[in-house]
N, C-alpha and C positions, 0 to 999 in steps of 0.2 A: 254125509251130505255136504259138511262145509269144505272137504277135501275136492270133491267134484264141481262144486261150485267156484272154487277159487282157481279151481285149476284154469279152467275156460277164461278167465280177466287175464287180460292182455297186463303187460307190466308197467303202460300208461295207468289204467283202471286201477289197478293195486293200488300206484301211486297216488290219485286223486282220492280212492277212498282212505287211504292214510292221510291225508292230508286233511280231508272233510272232518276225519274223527280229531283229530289233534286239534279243528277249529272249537274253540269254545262258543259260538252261535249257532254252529248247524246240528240239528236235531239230530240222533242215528233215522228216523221215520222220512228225512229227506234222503241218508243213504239206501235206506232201503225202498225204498219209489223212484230212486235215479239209476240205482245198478243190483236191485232184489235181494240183498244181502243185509237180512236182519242183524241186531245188535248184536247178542251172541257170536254169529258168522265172523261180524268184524271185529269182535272181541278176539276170538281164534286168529281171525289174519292177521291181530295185531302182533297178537302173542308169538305168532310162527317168524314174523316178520322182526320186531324190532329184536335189541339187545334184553335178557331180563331186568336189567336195572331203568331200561329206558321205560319197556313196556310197565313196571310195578309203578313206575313215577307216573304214568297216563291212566294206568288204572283207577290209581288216590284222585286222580287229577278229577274224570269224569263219574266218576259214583258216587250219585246222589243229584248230579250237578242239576240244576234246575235245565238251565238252557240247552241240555242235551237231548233233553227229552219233552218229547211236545205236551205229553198230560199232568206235568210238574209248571208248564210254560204259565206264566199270566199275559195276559193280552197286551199289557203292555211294556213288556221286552222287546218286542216287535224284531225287527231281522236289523243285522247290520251290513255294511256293504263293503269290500275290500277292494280295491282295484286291481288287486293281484290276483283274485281268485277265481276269474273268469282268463283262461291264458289262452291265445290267440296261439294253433299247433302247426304252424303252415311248415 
C-alpha cells in the first residue's frame, strides 16, 4: 500500500511531506489529514527517501517526541509559526 500511495505524490508533495516530518512541531496526524499518509507510510518514505545515517538520525530524532504526535501533545505546546513554511510556488 505504501508503494502505491507514494507513487501517485508528485516530487513537490514528497518534498513537503519530508520537510513536515523533519519539522519538530508538526504532528504526523497533520500529515496525514493534508496528503493521507499515515506515520508508518512516512516512515517508509523516509526511509526509501533519505541516506541511512540521515534517515536512523530522524528516526532517534522523532520517537517518542512529544510534539509529533498529537495524543502525547499537552494543550499548551500550542503550534508554532515559521515563515518559511508556508512557500509561495508561482
Amino acid at each position: 500500500m505504501t508503494h502505491t500511495l507514494t507513487t501517485k505524490l508528485t516530487s513537490e508533495e514528497k518534498s513537503r511531506i519530508i520537510e513536515m516530518a523533519w519539522e519538530d512541531r508538526t504532528p504526523f496526524e497533520a500529515i496525514l489529514k493534508q496528503f493521507g499518509m499515515s506515520e508508518p507510510n512516512v516512515i517508509s518514505l523516509m526511509r526509501s527517501t533519505l541516506k541511512p545515517k540521515t534517515f536512523k538520525n530522524w528516526r532517534q530524532r522523532v520517537s517518542g517526541r512529544k510534539t509529533k504526535h498529537l495524543a502525547l501533545r499537552s494543550f499548551t505546546t500550542g503550534r508554532a509559526y515559521c515563515p518559511t513554511q508556508y512557500k509561495n510556488h508561482n
